[in-house]
N, C-alpha and C positions, 0 to 999 in steps of 0.2 A: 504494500500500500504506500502510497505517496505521501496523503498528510498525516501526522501524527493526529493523535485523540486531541483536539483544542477545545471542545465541549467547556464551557465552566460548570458545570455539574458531575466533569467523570469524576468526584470524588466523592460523589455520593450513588452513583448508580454504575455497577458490576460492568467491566467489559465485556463481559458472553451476552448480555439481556438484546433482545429483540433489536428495538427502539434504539441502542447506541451503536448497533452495527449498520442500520439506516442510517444514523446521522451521521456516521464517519464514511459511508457511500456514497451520500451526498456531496459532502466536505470533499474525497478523492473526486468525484465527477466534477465539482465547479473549480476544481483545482486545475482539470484534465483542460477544460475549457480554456482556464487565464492561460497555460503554458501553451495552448494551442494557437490562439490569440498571440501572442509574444513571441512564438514562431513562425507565424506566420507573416507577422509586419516586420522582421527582418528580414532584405535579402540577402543577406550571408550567411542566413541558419542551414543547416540540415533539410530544413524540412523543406525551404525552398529550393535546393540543391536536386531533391531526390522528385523531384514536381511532386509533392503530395499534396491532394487538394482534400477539402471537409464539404462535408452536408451538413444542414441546417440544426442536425443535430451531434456536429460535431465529430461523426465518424469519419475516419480519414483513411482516405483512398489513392491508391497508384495502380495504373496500367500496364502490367510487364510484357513484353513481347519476345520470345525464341527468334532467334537467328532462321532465314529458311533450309538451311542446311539440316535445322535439328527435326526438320515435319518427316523424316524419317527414319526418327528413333518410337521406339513403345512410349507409351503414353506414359507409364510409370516412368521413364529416365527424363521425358519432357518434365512432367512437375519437380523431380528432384533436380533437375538444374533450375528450375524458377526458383524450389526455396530454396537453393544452392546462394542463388543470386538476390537472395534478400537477406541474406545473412546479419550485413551492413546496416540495415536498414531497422531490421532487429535488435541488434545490438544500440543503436538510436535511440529507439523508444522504451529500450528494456533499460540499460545503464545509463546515458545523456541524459533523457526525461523522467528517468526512475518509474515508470509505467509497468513494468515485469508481469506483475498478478492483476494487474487492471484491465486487459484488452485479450479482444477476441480476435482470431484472425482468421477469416473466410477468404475461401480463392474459388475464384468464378471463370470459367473459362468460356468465353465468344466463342459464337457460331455465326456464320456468313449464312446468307439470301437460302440457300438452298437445304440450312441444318446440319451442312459441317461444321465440325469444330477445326475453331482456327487456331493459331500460334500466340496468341493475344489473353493473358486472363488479367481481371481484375480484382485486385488483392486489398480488400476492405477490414483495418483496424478497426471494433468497435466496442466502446468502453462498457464495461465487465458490471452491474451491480451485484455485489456479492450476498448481500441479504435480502437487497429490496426486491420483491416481486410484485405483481396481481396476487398471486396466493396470501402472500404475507398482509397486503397493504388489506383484503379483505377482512380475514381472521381478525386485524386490529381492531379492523371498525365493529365486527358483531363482538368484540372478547369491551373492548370500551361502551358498547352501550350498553349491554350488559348488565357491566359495573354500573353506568351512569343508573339504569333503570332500577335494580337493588338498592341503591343508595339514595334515591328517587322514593321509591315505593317504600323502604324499608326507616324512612326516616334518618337514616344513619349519624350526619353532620349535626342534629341538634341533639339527639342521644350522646355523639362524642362530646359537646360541647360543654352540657350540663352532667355528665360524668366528670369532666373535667374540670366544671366549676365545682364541685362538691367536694372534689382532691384538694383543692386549693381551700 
């Protein structure tokens, strides 16, 4: 992971719980952003070296293409010189941007007019959330209404109150 826990609460709520490993996925994704942004407005970086361009949601993409000499090797030694040849590019985002365990990387390979496959893939970075899902982000909301609706229904907050004022 990129950013450290900067929460001002990790001191009171567990590193394993739910809720702090969403907010440090967040925290590494608007991280993934600024450094994406800062790489990309310089033209001496990396990133504009290796033409990697983003989408609107900040996955970042390059086009690699085989030499035509290689369209007649097996398909297995074509893709092992693509990731052969992105080694560099790897080593980039993994050590230079410290991204390692944050990104996914999908290789797409073109087809021309007629549904051959060409010598062309495109090879899509796309950042990783490691706890946040649809499943998770559900669960949250029925496990907190829930709660909210027990505490609701069951009175709780003026029962803890005047328990509390009685200790006192």
């Amino acid at each position: 992971m990129k950013t450290k826990n900067k929460n001002i609460f990790r001191f009171l709520l567990p590193r394993n719980w739910g809720i702090v490993k969403v907010i440090r996925d967040f925290e590494n994704y608007y991280d993934w952003i600024r450094t994406i942004k800062r790489e990309q407005a310089n033209p001496q970086s990396n990133f504009n070296k290796w033409k990697l361009e983003r989408t609107k949601l900040y996955d970042v993409f390059v086009i690699v293409s085989l030499e035509e000499e290689d369209a007649l090797l097996p398909e297995a030694v074509q893709r092992t010189k693509v990731v052969e040849s992105l080694n560099p590019l790897h080593r980039y985002l993994d050590d230079e941007l410290g991204f390692a365990e944050c990104l996914n990387c999908e290789f797409n390979q073109f087809e021309d007019d007629n549904g051959k496959l060409t010598l062309s893939y495109l090879i899509l970075y796309r950042f990783n959330f490691n706890k946040f899902s649809i499943k998770w982000l559900i669960k949250f909301i029925v496990v907190t209404s829930i709660l909210a609706v027990i505490i609701v229904k069951l009175n709780v907050i003026p029962t803890l109150i005047s328990w509390i004022s009685r200790l006192m």
